[in-house]
N, C-alpha and C positions, 0 to 999 in steps of 0.2 A: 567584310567581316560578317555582314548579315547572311550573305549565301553559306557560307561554312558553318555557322551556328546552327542555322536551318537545315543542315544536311546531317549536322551535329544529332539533332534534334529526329529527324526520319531514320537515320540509322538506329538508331536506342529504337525507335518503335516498331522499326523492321525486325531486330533482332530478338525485342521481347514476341514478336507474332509468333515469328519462327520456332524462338521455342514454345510457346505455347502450342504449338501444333505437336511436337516432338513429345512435350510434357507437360507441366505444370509450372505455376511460382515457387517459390523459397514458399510464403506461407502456407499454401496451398498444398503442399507437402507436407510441413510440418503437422499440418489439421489433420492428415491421413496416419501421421506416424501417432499424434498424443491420442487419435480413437482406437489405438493398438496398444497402448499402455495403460494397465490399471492402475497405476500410480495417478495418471491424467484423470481416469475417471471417477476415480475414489475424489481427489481432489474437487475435482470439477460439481460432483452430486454434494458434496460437502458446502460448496457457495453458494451453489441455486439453492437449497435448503437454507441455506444461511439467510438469503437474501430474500427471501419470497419468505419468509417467518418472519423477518424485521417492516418489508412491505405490509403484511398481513398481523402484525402484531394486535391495532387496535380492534380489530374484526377477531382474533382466536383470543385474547384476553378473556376470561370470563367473567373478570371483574378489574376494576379500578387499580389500582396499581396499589394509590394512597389510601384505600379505604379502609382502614382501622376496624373489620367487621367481626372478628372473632377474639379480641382483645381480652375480653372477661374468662374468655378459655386460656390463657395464656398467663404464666406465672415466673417470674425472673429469676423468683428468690430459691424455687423451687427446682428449675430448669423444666419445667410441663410447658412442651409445645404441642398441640398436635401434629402430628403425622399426617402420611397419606390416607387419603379417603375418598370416599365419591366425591363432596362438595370440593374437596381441595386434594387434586390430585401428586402434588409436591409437597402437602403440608402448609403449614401458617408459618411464619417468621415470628420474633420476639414482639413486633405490636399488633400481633392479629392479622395479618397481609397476609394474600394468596402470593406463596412463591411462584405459583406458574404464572402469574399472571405479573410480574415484578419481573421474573426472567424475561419475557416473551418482549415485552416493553422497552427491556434494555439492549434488547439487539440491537432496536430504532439507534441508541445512542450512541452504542458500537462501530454499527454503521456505518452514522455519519460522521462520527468523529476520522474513523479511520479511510473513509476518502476523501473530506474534505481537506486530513491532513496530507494525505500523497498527495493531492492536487494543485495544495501548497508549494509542496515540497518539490515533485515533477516543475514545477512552473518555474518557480526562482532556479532550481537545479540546472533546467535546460536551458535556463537564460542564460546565467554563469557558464557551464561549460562550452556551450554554442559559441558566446561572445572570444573567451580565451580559445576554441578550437582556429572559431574563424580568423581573431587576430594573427594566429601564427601561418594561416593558410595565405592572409591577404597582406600585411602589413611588413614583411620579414624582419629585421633588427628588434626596430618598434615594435611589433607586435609580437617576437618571444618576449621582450620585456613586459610587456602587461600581459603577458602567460602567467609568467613568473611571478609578477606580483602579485595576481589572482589567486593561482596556485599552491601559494606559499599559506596566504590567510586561509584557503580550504583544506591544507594541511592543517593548520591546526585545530578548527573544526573537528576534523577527522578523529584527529588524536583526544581530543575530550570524548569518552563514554559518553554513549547517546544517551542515557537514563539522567547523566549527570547533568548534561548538557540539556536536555530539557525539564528538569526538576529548577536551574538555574532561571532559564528563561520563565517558564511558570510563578516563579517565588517574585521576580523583578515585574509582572504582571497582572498580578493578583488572581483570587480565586476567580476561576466563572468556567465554563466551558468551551467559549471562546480559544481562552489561553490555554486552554489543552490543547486545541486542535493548532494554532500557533504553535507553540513550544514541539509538537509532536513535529509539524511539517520542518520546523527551523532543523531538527537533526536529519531530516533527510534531505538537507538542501546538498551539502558533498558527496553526497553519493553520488545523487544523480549529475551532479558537475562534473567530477572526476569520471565517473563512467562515458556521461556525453563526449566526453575530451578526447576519451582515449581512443572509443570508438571513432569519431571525427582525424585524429591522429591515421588509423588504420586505413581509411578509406582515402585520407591523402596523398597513401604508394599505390595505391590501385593503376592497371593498367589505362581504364576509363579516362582516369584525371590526365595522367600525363598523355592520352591522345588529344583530350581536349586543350591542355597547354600547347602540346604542339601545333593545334590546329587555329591557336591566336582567340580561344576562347574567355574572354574577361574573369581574371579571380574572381571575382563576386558571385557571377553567375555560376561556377563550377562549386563555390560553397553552398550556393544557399539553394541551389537547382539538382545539385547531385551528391552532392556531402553531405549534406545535414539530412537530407532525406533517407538515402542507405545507412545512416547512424542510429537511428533511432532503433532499430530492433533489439540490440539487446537494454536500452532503455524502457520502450516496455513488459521488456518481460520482468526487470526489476521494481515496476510499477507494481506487479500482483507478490512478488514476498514481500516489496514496503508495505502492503496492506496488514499482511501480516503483523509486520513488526509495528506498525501505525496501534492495532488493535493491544495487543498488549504494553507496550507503552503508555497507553492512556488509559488502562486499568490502572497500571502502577502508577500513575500521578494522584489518579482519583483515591486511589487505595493509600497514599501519603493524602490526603484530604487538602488538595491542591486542584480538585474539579469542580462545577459545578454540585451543590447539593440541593435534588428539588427531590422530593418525595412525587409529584406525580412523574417523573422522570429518572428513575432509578437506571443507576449505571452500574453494570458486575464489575468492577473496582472496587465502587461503592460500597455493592454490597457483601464484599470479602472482607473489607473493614469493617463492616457493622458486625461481624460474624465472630471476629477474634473473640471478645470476651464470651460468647457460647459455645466455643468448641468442645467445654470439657460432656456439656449436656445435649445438643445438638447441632455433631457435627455436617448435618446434610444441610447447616447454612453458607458453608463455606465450601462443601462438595460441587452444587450444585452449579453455582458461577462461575467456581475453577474451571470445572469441567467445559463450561460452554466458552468459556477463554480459551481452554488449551484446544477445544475441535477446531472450533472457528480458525484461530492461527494453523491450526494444522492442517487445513482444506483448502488457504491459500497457498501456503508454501509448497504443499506437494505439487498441485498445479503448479506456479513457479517452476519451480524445480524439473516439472515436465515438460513445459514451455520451454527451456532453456538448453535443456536434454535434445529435444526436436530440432531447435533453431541451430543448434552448435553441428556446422562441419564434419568433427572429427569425430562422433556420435552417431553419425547417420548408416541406418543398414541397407 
């Protein structure tokens, strides 16, 4: 058993050299095709931007987020904010705050919110569908039954609206920002199951597998040594639009007043909520964090979206 597994094992290495001489990997490829699409690089200069702004936030702030410094200039009853200027290049907000300096800060929380919640979300997702792939791979009777029973509760999952679905979770956890990044990962936990599943499903008719069965190679090994690992790819590529959808999600909890609320830690949910009662006098409080909501989502998904474009087969030129 051991000499055939071993030969099992020299072939795959032989045949990955082989082609590498002839060509390249699947990823390897794909990197050559998303640097020929500007879809990929629109994307892509939209995150590094994203992210080297949230890295550097405390350093380009030009001031305090919380700092209350221009307040006596500012009039509620009146709607007098000021505007842009030198000292404040976005204007003040209704208690004297530099909005550039409140935006810049709240990326930080964007951020983190929205990868700590895929990571969440990826982690229990790929436990779940890894465990149900594997049971049907190694257990057979048995283990479609606890496919199906898995699968059944991640249907419904499914079927609850994710906003719904973690506005629920949220309200049963109380405010904080914790329970955002919670409540955001719990709705991406069926995706990334059902996707893991299915993917794991596909790679168990591959030719690969059934030489390795026929060659007396252990279930186990053929799941967790060549299944699970050929699976993941389109897993991660749905990792970069969960980012996406991670980030606006958790504006809309904040913006239902279900996140944290720290004034030195302002969050663009946040501050779309605080915005409502000024929009009849100025509207550039509520411009200004939409905006950096809607890029931000839109610089992961396109990337996504070009990631998936590259990786998918029947796409390729």
């Amino acid at each position: 058993m051991s000499a055939k597994t071993d030969r099992i094992d020299r072939l795959a290495e032989l045949t990955a050299a082989r082609a590498d001489e002839g060509g390249h990997g699947l990823w390897y490829e794909a990197f050559k095709r998303l640097r020929r699409n500007p879809m990929a690089i629109a994307g892509a200069v939209i995150v590094l931007v994203f992210v080297l702004i949230a890295i550097l936030a405390r350093v380009l702030a030009p001031y305090e987020p919380d700092a209350q410094t221009w307040l006596g200039e500012t009039s509620t009853a009146t709607m007098t904010f000021p505007g842009a200027r030198a000292g404040n290049l976005l204007g003040v907000d209704h208690l004297g705050r530099d909005m550039l300096s409140r935006l810049l800060i709240g990326s930080q929380q964007s951020l983190l919110v929205g990868v700590v919640a895929t990571v969440l979300g990826f982690s229990a997702g790929a436990l779940l569908g890894g465990v149900s792939g594997a049971c049907l791979g190694l257990f057979g009777t048995a283990g479609r039954r606890v496919d199906a029973v898995l699968m059944r509760f991640n249907d419904m999952a499914l079927a609850v609206p994710s906003l719904l679905l973690a506005v629920s979770v949220a309200t049963l956890l109380g405010q904080s920002l914790i329970t955002v990044m919670i409540a955001v990962g719990v709705t991406q936990v069926p995706v990334f199951a059902r996707l893991l599943r299915g993917s794991m499903l596909a790679q168990s008719h591959s030719d690969y597998v059934m030489a390795s069965t026929a060659l007396g190679v252990r279930k186990s090994r053929i799941v967790l040594n060549h299944i699970l690992p050929n699976s993941l790819g389109p897993v991660l590529v749905q990792v970069t639009l969960s980012l996406a959808t991670a980030i606006i999600e958790a504006a809309g909890l904040s913006f239902l007043g279900l996140g944290g609320v720290d004034a030195a830690h302002p969050e663009w949910g946040f501050m779309l909520a605080e915005s409502q009662q000024y929009l009849s006098g100025a509207l550039r409080f509520a411009v200004y964090p939409a905006t950096a909501i809607i890029v931000t989502a839109l610089g992961f998904t396109l990337l996504g979206e070009a990631l998936r474009e590259a990786l998918d087969p029947k796409l390729r030129k």
